[in-house]
MIVO-329923 format. One record per residue (C-alpha): x, y, z. Coordinates in steps of 0.5 Angstrom, whole numbers, plus 2048, in hexadecimal, padded with zeros to 3 digits. Example, Ala and Ser with C-alpha at 12.3 -4.5 7.8 and 13.67 -1.06 7.14 Angstrom:
% residues 2
8197F7810
81B7FE80E
% end
This chain:
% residues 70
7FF7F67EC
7F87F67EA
7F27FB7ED
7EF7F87F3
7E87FC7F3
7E37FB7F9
7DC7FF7FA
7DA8057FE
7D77FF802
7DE7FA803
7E27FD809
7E97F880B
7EE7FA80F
7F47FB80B
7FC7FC810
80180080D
8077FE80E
80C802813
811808811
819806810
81F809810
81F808809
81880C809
81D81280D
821812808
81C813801
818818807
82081C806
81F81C7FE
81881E7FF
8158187FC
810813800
80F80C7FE
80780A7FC
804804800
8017FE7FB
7FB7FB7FD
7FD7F37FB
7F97EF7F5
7F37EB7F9
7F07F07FD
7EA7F07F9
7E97E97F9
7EB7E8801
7E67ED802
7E07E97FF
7E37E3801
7E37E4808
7E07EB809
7E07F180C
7E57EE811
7EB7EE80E
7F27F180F
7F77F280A
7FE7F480B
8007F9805
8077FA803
80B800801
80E8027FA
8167FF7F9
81A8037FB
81E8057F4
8178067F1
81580C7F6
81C80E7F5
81C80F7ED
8158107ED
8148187EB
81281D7F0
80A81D7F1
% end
């Protein structure tokens, strides 16, 4: 995925999605799954300003899961 970069001045609301079971059980490995902003947001912000929402999305399951500790 590509960086999204928004000024100091660009302000949008961005929903995280809710934890699940399968958040539980990475909790009970220790490991947490990282929220992904989706490709587009910039250009949404600049089309349609400071009103957009955007629902991110959590890492795959699998990928936190292998991923090494942080």
């Amino acid at each position: 995925m590509s960086e999204n970069h928004l000024t100091k001045d660009q302000t949008m609301t961005i929903r995280t999605p809710s934890e699940n079971i399968l958040d539980k059980i990475l909790k009970i490995f220790g490991k947490e799954r990282k929220i992904v902003i989706p490709d587009g947001t910039n250009e949404a912000y600049q089309k349609l300003g400071p009103y957009v929402q955007v629902m991110a999305k959590r890492e795959g399951f699998f990928k936190a899961l292998f991923r090494k500790k942080d």
